[in-house]
N, C-alpha and C positions, 0 to 999 in steps of 0.2 A: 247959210252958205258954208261949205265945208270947205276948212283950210287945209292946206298940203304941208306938213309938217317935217323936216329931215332934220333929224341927228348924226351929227358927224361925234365922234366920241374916239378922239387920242389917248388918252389919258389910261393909265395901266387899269387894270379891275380893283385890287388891293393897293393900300398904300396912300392913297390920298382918297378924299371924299367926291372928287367931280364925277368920275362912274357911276358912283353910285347914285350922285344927283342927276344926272343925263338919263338914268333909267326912271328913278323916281316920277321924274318929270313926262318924260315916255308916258308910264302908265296913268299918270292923272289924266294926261289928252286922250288917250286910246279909251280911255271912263265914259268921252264925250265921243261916242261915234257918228253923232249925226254932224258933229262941229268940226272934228278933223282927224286927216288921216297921215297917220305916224310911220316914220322911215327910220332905219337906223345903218349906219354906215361905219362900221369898225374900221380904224386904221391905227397903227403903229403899235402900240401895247397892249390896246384893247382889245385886239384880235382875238387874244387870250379867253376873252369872257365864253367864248362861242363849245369852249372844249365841255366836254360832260364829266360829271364825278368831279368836281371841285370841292376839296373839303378847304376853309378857310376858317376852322375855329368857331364854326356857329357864325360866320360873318357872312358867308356866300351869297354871290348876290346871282347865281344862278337861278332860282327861282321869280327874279323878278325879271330877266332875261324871259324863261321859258313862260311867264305869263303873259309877255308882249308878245309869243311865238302864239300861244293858245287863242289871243286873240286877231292873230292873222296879220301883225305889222311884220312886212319884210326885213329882211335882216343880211348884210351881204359884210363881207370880209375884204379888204382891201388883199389882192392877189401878192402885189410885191410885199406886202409887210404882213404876211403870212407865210408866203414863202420865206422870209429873210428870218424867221422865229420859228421854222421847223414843224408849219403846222398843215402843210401841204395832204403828208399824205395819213395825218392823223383824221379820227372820226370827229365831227361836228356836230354840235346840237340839231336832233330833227327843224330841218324848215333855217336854220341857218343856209347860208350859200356865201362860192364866192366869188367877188367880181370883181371889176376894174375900173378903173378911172374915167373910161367911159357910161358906167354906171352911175357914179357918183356924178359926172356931170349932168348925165340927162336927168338924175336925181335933180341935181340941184335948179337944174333948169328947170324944172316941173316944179318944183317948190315955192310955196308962198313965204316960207319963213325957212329960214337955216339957224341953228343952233346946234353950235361946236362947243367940244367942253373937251 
């Protein structure tokens, strides 16, 4: 049975380790594609991760973003906490988008599991 998986993910990119855990975790389920299918919902400082060309000192967790892209998990930017951090009319990782709270609902609505970090 294939569970429906969403990630809601606050927490800045750099700076503290939950980011980085919320992707990690991402990718181990997306491992298992016949078991479940993985969501991710940027909101407030995370929005941040979605920008391309991130140097963070050999830490970037850009590539572990663009491997949950490669493997085809949606990816959607909360609209107001995008906008309100200037990232409207900047460029986006391929295959990122972004959306609204209407999104995140019917996300969440469809979801068998929610995990916020």
């Amino acid at each position: 049975m294939m569970q429906k998986i969403l990630f809601v993910i606050h927490a800045a990119p750099y700076g503290s380790e939950r980011c980085r855990s919320a992707l990690r975790a991402a990718l181990s389920l997306a491992d298992r594609d016949q078991q479940a299918q993985v969501r991710l919902f940027l909101m407030s400082d995370a929005t941040g991760l979605a920008l391309p060309n991130q140097d963070a000192g050999g830490e970037s967790l850009l590539p572990m973003l663009q491997e949950l892209l490669a493997r085809g998990v949606p990816v959607k930017l909360c609209r107001t906490c995008a906008q309100a951090r200037g990232l409207m009319d900047l460029t986006l990782l391929a295959g990122c988008a972004i959306g609204t709270l209407d999104d995140l609902s019917d996300w969440t609505l469809e979801a068998d599991k929610v995990l916020v970090f």
